[in-house]
C-alpha positions in Angstrom: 58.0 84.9 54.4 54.8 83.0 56.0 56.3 79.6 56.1 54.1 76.4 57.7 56.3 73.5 57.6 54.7 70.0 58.3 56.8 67.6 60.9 55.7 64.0 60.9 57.0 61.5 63.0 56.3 57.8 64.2 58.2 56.1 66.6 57.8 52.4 67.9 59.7 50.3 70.4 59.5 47.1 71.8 61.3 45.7 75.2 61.9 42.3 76.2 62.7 41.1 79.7 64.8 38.4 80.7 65.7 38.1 84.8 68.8 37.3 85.6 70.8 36.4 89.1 71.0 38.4 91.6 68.1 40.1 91.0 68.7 41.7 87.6 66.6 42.5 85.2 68.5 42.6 81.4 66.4 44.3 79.0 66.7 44.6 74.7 64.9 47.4 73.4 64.8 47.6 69.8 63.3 51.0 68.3 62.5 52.2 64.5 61.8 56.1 64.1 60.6 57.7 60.7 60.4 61.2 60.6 59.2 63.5 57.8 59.2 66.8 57.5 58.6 68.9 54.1 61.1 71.8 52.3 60.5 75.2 52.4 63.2 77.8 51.6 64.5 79.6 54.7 67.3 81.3 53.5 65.9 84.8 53.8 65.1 84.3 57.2 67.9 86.0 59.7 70.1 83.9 61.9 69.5 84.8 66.0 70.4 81.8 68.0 70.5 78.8 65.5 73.4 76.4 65.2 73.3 72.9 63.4 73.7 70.0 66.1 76.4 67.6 66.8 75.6 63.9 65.3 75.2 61.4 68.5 72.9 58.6 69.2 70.4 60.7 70.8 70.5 62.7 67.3 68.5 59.5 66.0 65.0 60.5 67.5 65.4 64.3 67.0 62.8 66.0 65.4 64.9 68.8 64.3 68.8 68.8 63.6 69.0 72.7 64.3 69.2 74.0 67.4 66.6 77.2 68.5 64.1 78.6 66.0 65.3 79.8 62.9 65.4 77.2 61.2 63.2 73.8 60.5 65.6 71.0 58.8 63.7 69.0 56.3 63.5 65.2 56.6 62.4 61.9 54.9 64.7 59.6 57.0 64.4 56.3 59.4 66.4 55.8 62.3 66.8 52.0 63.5 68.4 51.2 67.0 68.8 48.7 69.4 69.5 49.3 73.6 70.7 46.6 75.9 69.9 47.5 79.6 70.7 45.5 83.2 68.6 47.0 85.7 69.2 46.6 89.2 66.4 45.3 91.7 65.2 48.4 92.5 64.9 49.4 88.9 68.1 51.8 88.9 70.0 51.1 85.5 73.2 49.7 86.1 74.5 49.5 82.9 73.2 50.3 78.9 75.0 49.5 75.4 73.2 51.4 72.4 74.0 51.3 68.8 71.8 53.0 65.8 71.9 54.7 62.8 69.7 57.2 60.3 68.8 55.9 56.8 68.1 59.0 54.8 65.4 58.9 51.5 66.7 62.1 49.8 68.9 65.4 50.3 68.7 67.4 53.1 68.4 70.8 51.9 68.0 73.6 54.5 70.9 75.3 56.1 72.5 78.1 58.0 72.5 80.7 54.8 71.1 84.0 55.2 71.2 87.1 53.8 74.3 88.1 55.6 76.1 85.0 55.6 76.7 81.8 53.6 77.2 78.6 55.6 78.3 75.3 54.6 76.9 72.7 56.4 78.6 70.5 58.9 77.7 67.3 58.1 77.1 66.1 54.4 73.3 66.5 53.1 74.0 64.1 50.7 74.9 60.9 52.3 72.4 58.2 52.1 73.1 56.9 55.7 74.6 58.6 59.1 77.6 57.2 61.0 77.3 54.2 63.2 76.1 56.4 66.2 76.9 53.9 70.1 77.2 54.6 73.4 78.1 52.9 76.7 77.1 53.8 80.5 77.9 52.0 82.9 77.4 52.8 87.4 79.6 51.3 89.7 78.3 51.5 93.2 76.5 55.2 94.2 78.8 57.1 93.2 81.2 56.2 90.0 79.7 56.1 86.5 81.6 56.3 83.4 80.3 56.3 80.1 81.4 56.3 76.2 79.9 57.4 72.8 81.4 56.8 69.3 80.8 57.2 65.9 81.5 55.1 63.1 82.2 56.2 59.6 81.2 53.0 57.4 82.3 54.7 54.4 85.9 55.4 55.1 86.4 53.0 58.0 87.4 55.5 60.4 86.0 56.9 63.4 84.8 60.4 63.3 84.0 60.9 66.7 84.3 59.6 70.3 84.4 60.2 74.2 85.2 58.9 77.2 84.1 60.3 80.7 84.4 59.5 83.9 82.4 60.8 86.8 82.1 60.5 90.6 79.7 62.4 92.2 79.2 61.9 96.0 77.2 64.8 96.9 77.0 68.5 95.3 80.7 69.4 97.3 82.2 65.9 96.6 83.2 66.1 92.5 85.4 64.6 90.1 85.0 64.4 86.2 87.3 63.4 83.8 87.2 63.1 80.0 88.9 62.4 76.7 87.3 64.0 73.4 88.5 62.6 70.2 87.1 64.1 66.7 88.6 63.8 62.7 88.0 66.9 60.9 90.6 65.7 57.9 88.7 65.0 55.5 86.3 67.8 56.4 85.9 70.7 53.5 84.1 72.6 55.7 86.3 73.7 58.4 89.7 75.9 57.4 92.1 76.4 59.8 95.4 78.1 60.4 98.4 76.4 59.4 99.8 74.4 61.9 97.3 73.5 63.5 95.7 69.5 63.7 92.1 69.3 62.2 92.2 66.3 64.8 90.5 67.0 68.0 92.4 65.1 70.7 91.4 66.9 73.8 91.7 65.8 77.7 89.4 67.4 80.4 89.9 67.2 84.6 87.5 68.7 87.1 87.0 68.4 90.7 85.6 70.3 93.5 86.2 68.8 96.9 86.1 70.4 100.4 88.6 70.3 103.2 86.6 71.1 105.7 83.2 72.8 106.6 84.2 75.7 105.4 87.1 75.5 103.1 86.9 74.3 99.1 89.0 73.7 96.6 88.1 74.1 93.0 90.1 73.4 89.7 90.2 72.8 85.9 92.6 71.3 83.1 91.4 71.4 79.9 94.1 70.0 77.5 94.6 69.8 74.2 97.0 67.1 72.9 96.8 67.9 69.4 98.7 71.0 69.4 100.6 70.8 73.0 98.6 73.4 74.4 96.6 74.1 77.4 93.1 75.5 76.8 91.9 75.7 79.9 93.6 76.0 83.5 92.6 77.6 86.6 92.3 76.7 90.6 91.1 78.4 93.6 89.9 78.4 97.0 86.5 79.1 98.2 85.3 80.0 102.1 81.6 80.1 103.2 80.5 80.2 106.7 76.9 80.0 105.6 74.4 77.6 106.7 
């Protein structure tokens, strides 16, 4: 089919200064988004690389909520948000609290269906507003930043989603990361799993690279999931290069 969709979008955002001691800068940055963009049916279209997006804060100012280019969602939403930043002298951000969410002004109703395959979609095209969608970074010194996202579920008081990460990052051979990944599935129709096995994603992740010497590494990975008792994820090893 010959399909020309029209996307419209209008975005405005205001910051505000305020100096504080020490030479900080704290900043409020409220933002409203509309975007429009019309139906057309795509469902005889074939699927390549196309896969619906997960919700998150940064969702709010997406044109699209489909990944590659099979598919354009259709819109009629608004998303309002508001940022709190404290910014170091030199302009580095040093810290940032964000909290938004999407107003929606009818159905969404493209999704993943194609002729081979029909897909439910992940998150509810009916609902009249998203989660609560915040996040939290902060940077302590160079080196250590950690950072947080959650998502609230008004509607059933719960919290859908959420993370936790922290990261130090001294140079490319100095790494550590660690994360927690929480996510409710229960009361999700569209996902139907094995017996036995906890819609709830409770999830742990460690990384590090770190060298001993000039030309000796060590690498590793535990990726855990607490849900079930069961590792996903383990390996380490040891890497030698006498290069450069």
């Amino acid at each position: 089919p010959d399909i020309g969709i029209g996307v419209y979008n209008f975005d405005a955002g205001l910051i505000f200064e305020r100096a504080m001691a020490g030479g900080l800068t704290q900043t409020l940055e409220p933002r409203a988004y509309y975007l429009f963009s019309e139906y057309e049916d795509q469902s005889l279209l074939p699927l390549f690389d196309t896969s619906e997006l997960n919700f998150s804060f940064r969702q709010l100012f997406r044109e699209d909520r489909f990944s590659g280019g099979d598919r354009i969602g259709d819109a009629d939403q608004a998303s309002l948000a508001i940022t709190r930043r404290i910014l170091d002298a030199k302009g580095k951000e040093r810290a940032r609290a964000s909290l938004g969410q999407i107003r929606y002004f009818d159905d969404r109703r493209v999704d993943l269906s194609n002729p081979i395959q029909s897909w439910i979609p992940r998150y509810s095209p009916l609902n009249q507003k998203s989660a609560l969608a915040g996040e939290l970074a902060l940077s302590f010194g160079e080196n250590w930043r950690p950072n947080s996202d959650v998502q609230w579920n008004e509607e059933t008081e719960e919290l859908n989603e959420g993370s936790f990460q922290l990261r130090y990052h001294r140079d490319n051979d100095h790494l550590f990361n660690a994360a927690y990944r929480y996510r409710n599935l229960v009361d999700s129709p569209n996902f139907i799993l094995p017996a036995g096995i906890d819609p709830r994603i409770q999830q742990t992740d460690l990384s590090a690279a770190w060298p001993i010497n000039q030309a000796w590494k060590i690498l590793a990975r535990w990726n855990y999931d607490h849900s079930n008792s069961r590792n996903l994820e383990t390996f380490a090893g040891v890497e030698y290069s006498n290069c450069c």
